[in-house]
C-alpha positions in Angstrom: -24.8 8.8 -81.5 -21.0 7.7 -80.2 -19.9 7.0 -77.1 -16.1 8.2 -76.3 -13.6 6.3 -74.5 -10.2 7.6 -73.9 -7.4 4.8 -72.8 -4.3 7.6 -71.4 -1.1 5.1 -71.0 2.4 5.8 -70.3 3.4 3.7 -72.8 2.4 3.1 -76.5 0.3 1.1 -77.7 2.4 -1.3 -80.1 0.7 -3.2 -82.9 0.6 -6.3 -80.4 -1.3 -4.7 -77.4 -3.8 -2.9 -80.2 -4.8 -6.2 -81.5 -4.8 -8.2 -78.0 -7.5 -5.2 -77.7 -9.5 -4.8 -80.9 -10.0 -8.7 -80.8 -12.5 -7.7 -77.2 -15.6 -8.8 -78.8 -14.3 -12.3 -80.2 -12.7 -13.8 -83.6 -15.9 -12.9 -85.4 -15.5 -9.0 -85.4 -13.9 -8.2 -88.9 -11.4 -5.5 -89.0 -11.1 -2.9 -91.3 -8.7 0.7 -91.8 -9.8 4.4 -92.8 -8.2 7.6 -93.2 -5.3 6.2 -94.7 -5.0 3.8 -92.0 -5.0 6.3 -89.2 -8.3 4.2 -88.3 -9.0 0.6 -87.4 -12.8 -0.4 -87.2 -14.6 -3.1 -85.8 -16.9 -4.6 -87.9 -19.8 -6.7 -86.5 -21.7 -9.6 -88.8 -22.8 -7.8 -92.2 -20.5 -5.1 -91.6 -22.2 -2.4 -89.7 -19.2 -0.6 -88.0 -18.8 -0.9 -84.2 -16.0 0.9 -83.0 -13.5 3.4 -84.6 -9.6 3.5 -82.7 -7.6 6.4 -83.7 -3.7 6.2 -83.8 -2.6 6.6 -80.7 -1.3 10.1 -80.1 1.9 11.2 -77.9 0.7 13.7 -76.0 3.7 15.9 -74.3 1.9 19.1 -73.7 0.9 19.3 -69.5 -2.3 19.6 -68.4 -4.0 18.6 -72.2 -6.4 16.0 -70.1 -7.4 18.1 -66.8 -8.6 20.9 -70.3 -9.9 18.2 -72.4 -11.2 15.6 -69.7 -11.2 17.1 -66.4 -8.7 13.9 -65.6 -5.5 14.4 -64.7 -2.7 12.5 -66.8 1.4 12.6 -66.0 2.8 14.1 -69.0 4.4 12.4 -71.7 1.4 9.7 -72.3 -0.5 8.3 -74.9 -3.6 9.3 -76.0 -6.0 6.4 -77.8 -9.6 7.1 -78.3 -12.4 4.6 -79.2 -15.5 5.3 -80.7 -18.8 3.2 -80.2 -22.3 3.4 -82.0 -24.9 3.2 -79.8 -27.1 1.6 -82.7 -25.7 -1.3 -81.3 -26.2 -1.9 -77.4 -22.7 -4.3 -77.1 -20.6 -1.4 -79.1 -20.4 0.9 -76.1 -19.1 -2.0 -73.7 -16.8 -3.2 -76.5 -15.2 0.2 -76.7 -14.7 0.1 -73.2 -12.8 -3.3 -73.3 -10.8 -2.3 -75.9 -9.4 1.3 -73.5 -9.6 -1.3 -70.4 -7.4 -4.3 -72.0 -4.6 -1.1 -73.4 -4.6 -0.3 -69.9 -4.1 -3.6 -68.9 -0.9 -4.3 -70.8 0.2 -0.6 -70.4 -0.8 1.2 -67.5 -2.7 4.5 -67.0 -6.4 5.6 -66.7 -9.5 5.6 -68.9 -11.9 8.2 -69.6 -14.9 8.4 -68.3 -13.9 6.4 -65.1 -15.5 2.9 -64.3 -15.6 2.7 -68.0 -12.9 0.4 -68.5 -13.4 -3.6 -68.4 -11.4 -7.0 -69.6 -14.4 -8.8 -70.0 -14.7 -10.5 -73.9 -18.6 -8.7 -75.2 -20.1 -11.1 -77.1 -21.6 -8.9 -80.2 -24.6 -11.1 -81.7 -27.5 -9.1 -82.8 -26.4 -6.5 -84.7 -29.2 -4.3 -87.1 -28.4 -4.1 -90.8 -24.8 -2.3 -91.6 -25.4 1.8 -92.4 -23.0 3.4 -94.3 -19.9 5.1 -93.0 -17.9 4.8 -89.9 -19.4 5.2 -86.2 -18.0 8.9 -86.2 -20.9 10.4 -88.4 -24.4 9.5 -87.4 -26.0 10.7 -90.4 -25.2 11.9 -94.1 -27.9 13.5 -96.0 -27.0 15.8 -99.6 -26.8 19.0 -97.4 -25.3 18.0 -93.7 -22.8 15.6 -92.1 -24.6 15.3 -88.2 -22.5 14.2 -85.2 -24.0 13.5 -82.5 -21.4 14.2 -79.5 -22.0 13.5 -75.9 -19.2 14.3 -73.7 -18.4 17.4 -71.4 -16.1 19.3 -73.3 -16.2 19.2 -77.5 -12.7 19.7 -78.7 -11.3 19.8 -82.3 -10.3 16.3 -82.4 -8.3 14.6 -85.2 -11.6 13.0 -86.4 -13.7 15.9 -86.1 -11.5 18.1 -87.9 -11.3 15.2 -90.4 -14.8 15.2 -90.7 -14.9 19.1 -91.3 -12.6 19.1 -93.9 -14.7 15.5 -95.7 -18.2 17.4 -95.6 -16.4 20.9 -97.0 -15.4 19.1 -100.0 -18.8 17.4 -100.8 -20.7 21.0 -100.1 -21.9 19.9 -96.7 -22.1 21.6 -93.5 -20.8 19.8 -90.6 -23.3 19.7 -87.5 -22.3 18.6 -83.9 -25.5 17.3 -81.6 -25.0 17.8 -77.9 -26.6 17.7 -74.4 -27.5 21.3 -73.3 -24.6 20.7 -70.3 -22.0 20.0 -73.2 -19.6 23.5 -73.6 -17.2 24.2 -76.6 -13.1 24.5 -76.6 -12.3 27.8 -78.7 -10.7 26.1 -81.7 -14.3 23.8 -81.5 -16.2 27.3 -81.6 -14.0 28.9 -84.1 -14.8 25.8 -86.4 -18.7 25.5 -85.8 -19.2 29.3 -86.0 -18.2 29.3 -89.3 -21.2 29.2 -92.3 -22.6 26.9 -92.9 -21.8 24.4 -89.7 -23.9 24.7 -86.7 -23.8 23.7 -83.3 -27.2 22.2 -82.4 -28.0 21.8 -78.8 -31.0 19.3 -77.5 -33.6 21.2 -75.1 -36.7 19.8 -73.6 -38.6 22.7 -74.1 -38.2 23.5 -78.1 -36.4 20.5 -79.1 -33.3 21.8 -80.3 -31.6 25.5 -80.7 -28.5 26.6 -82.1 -25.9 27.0 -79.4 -24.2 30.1 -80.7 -27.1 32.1 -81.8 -30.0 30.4 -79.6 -32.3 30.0 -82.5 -35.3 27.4 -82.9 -33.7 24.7 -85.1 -36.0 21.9 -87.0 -34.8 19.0 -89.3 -36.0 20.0 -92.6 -34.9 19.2 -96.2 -31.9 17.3 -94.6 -30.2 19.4 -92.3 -31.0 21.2 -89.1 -32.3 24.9 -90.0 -34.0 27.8 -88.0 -37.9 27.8 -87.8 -39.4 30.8 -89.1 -41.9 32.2 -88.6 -44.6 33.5 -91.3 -42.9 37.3 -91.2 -39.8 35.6 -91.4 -38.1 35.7 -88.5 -36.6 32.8 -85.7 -37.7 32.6 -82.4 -34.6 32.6 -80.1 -34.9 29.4 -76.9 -35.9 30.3 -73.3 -32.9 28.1 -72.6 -30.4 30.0 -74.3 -30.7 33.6 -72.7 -32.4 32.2 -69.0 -30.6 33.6 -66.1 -28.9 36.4 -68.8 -28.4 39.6 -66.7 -28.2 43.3 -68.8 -25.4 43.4 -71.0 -24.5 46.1 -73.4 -25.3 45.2 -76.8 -22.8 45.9 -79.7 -24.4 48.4 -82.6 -26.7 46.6 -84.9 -24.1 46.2 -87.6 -21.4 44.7 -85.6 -21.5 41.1 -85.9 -22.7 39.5 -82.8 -23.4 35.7 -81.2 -27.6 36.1 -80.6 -28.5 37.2 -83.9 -32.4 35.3 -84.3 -31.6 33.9 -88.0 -29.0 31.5 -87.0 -26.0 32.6 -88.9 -22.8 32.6 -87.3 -20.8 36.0 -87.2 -17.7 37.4 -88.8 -15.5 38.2 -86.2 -12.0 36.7 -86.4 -12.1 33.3 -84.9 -15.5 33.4 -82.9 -13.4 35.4 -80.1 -16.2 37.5 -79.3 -19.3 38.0 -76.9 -19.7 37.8 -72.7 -21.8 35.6 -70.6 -23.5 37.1 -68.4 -25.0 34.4 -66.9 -23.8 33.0 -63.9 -21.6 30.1 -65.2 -19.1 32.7 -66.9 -17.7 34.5 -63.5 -14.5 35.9 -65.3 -12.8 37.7 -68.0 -11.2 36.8 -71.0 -8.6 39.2 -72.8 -8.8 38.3 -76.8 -5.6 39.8 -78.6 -5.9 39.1 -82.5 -2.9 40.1 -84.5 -1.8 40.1 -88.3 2.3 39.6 -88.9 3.6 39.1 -92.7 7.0 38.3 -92.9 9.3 37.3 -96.2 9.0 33.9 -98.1 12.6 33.4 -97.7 15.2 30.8 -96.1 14.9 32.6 -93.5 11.7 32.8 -92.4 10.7 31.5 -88.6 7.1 31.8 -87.8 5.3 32.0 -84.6 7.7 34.6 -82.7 4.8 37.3 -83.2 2.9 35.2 -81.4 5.6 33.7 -78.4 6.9 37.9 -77.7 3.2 38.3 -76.9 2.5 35.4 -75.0 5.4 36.2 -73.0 4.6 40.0 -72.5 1.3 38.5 -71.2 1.5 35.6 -69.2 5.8 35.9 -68.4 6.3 32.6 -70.1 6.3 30.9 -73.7 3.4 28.8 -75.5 3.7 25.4 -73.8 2.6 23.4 -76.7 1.1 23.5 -80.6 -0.3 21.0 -82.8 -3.2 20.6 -85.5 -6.0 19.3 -83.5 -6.7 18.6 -79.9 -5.5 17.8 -77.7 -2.5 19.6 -78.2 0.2 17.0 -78.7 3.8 18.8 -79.4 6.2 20.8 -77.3 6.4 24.7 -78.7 8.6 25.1 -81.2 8.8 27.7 -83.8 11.2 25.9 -86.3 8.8 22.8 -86.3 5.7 25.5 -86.8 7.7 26.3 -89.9 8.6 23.2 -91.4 4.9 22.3 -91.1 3.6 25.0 -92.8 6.4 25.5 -95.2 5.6 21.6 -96.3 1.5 22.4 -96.4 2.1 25.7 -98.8 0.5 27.0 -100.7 -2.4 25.9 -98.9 -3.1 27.6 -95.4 -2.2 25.7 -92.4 -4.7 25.9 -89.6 -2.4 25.6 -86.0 -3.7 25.5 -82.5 -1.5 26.9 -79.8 -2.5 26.6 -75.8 -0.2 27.5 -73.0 0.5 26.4 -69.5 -2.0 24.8 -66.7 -0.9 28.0 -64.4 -2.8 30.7 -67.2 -5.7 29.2 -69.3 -4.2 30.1 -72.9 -5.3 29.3 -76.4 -4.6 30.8 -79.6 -5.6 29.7 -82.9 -3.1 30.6 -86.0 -3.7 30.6 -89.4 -0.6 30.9 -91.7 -1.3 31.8 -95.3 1.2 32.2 -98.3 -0.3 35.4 -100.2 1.5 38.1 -103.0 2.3 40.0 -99.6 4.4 36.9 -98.6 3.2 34.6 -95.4 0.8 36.0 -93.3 0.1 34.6 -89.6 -3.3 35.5 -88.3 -3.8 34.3 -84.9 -6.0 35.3 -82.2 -4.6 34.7 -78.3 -7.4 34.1 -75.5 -6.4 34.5 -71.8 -9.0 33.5 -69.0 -9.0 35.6 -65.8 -10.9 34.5 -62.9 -12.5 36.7 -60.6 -10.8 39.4 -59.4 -8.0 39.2 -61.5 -7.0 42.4 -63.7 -5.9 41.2 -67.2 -2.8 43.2 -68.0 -3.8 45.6 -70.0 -1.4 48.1 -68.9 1.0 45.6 -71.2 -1.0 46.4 -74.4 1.3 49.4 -75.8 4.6 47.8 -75.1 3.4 44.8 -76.5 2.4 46.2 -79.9 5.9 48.2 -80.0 7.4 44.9 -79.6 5.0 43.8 -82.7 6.1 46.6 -85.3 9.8 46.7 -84.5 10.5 43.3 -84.3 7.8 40.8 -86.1 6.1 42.8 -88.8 2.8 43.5 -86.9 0.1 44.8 -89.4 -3.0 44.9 -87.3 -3.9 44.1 -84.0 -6.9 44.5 -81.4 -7.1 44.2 -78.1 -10.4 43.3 -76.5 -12.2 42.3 -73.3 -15.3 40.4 -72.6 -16.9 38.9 -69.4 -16.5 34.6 -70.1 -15.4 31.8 -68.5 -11.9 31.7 -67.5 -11.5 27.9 -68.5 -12.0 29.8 -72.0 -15.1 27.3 -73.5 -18.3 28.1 -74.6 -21.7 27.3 -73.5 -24.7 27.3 -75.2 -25.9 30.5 -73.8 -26.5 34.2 -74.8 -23.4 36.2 -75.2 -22.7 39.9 -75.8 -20.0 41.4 -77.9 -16.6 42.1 -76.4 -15.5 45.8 -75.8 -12.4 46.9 -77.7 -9.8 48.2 -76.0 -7.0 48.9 -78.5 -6.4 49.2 -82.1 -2.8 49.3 -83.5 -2.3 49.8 -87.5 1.0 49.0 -88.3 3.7 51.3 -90.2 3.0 49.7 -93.7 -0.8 50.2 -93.7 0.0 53.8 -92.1 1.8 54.5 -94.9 0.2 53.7 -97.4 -3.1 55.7 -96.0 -0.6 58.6 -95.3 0.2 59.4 -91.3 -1.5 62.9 -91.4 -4.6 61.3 -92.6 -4.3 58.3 -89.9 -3.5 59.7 -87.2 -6.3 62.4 -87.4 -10.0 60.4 -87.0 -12.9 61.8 -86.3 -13.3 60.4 -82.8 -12.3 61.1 -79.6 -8.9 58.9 -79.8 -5.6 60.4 -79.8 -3.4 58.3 -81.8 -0.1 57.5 -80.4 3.5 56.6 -82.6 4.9 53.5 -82.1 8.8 52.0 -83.6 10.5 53.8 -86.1 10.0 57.7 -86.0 11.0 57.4 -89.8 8.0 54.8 -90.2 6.1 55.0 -87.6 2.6 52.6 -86.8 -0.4 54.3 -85.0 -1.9 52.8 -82.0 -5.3 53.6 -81.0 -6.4 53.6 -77.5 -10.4 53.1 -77.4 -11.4 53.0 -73.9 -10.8 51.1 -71.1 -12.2 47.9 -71.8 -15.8 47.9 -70.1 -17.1 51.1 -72.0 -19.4 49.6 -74.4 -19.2 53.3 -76.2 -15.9 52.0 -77.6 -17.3 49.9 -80.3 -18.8 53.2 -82.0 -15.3 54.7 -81.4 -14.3 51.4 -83.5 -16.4 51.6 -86.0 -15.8 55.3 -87.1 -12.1 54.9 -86.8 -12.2 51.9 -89.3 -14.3 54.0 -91.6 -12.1 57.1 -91.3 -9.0 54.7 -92.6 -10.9 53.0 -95.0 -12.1 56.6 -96.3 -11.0 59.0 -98.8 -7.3 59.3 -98.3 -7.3 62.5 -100.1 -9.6 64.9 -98.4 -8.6 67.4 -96.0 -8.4 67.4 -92.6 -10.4 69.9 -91.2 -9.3 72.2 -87.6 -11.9 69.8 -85.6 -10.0 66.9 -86.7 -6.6 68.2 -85.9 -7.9 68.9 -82.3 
């Protein structure tokens, strides 16, 4: 396991403060850089790694530490996080001289509190040297494990680092944490996709998976579901206790407490509702599709800002790669970024101000269609607040005339309105709103589209000459919308070319 400590100081840390603090334990620690010298290590005698320091990161995004740390943190600061291996009983202490020396010379706070100290650690016994840095516990042929223990699991740097290491060598990446330990959405989004795995320690069954609640064991190198002889998982007491009667979705709609332990389909993870009685609020998910032209001209991300602003009256605060969130919103940087990563796909988090808990994941992709942005916006509502739905419509006008909206649905779910995750049941969200955009309606053909089968009266939005089709599909607690849903989708995805009978006309 590693132990996290987080040195915030309003200055940076230059090359001289960073060694006045790596050189905590003594003259004979060995140093050593990884990830292209984004990492120093400490290296005790026969060169087991101790601690792991990131490059410092300027973080200029408000209220990033109150989301990330529950500390607050005077915006801009610096952002330098040391990892210790607690194979080693000094490496925990030594990370925490290393944060408490930086604040020293700089100024500023550590994380956890009372974890900082000036004291030199003298490192002596040290077990043999494993393999790898501090930041993955253990490498097997099927699964890079990490065991995590801090309140809130964000998609650091590092982790994401480590994501993208055990995708190319055909592992799955799975995270180890306390039962109290709750996930940041662009953390969920990442360990709900197959094959990682969020695997939560319980007293009672050992360990479960903390997006589907299923028994894990450690079998053939990686953490797996128990079955049972007829095949099936049993599902921990732990992850549905204190779950009061929510509406399931249908069977085939891809849900969060399926028993076999896969993850689900839905765009992002945004899905499912707590009902338990740490998840008080709401949480209103908007996922949208924009393609737009390769060209000179192209500025990505305003999709995404018109509907933040329709929703919350102000603009993204911040984006960035990982967490926390480091850069002040700006489109034309957005860009630049992903115009420099094409052709491959950039993956973007967005999160907005301390006022409105906002997060959005975007994922920009350069297809035949030209550059497709796919990003799904979470709000959080606390009780008794209304999310704005009555904003919906407008907002998806705004969508086709303006920024090339293809898709877009609207849902709601009952969740925390901090946004995370934790490692309980949830239910499906309930749709609200479906809007196809004017390319997709034509090529379908409008009588055909705007006809279903269902009780939904489509309505036109932009262009008469070109018009999209949104779909109202309830009112965002009727859990009969997801059948409305799923026989809409089938009637577009259906045989263009048949007619439309009297009962379909209304």
């Amino acid at each position: 396991m590693t132990k996290d400590v987080i040195a915030l100081t309003p200055k940076m840390p230059d090359v001289w403060a960073l060694m006045a603090s790596l050189y905590a334990g003594g003259s004979d620690l060995d140093l050593s850089a990884a990830a292209e010298g984004a990492v120093v290590q400490l290296h005790g005698p026969g060169g087991r790694p101790l601690v792991s320091v990131e490059s410092p990161v300027l973080v200029q995004v408000p209220g990033e530490a109150e989301r990330l740390l529950g500390q607050g943190a005077a915006t801009p600061y610096w952002w330098t996080e040391a990892r210790a291996s607690t194979a080693v009983p000094e490496a925990e202490r030594l990370a925490g001289v290393v944060c408490g020396r930086l604040n020293a010379l700089l100024g500023g706070s550590t994380w956890p509190p009372g974890a900082a100290s000036t004291q030199v650690v003298d490192v002596s016994a040290v077990p043999s040297a494993g393999s790898g840095q501090p930041a993955v516990d253990v490498v097997t042929e099927n699964a890079a494990v990490v065991l995590i223990d801090r309140p809130v699991v964000a998609l650091t740097s590092w982790l994401a680092e480590i994501m993208r290491t055990a995708a190319v060598s055909r592992r799955s990446l799975q995270i180890v944490t306390p039962a109290g330990v709750r996930l940041t959405p662009a953390a969920r989004s990442t360990l709900a996709r197959v094959p990682n795995r969020w695997v939560v320690q319980d007293p009672e069954c050992g360990y479960y998976d903390g997006l589907s609640g299923a028994v894990l064991r450690w079998q053939d190198g990686a953490f797996s579901p128990a079955l049972a002889e007829d095949g099936t998982a049993a599902v921990a007491a732990a992850f549905t206790r204190g779950v009061r009667g929510t509406a399931p979705a249908p069977a085939d709609v891809p849900a969060r407490g399926k028993a076999d332990g896969t993850a689900d389909g839905t765009a992002n993870g945004s899905h499912g509702g707590p009902a338990d009685e740490d998840a008080p609020g709401r949480q209103l998910i908007v996922a949208l599709r924009t393609v737009h032209r390769a060209d000179e001209h192209l500025l990505l991300g305003g999709g995404l800002e018109a509907a933040w602003k329709a929703l919350t009256g102000t603009a993204p605060a911040g984006w960035g790669t990982a967490e926390p969130v480091n850069l002040p919103w700006s489109p034309r940087q957005l860009t630049d970024l992903a115009r420099e990563r094409a052709p491959e796909p950039s993956q973007l988090i967005v999160v907005g101000t301390p006022e409105r808990p906002a997060m959005a994941t975007v994922r920009v992709t350069r297809t035949t269609k030209g550059v497709e942005e796919d990003a799904v916006l979470t709000l959080g509502y606390a009780a008794g607040e209304d999310p704005p739905l009555d904003r919906i419509e407008a907002l998806a006008d705004t969508l086709v005339r303006e920024h090339g909206l293809r898709t877009m649905l609207t849902s709601v779910r009952l969740a925390r309105a901090d946004l995370t995750t934790a490692p309980r049941l949830e239910g499906p969200p309930i749709p609200y709103a479906f809007t196809l955009g004017p390319d997709d309606v034509h090529t379908i053909g409008l009588d055909h589209a705007r006809r279903p089968p269902v009780e939904v009266r489509a309505r036109h939005l932009g262009p008469t000459s070109r018009p999209a089709l949104h779909y109202p599909l309830g009112d965002g607690t009727d859990p009969g919308a997801w059948e409305r849903l799923q026989q809409l989708t089938a009637h577009l995805k259906g045989d263009h070319s048949r007619p439309v009978t009297p009962a379909q006309r209304g």
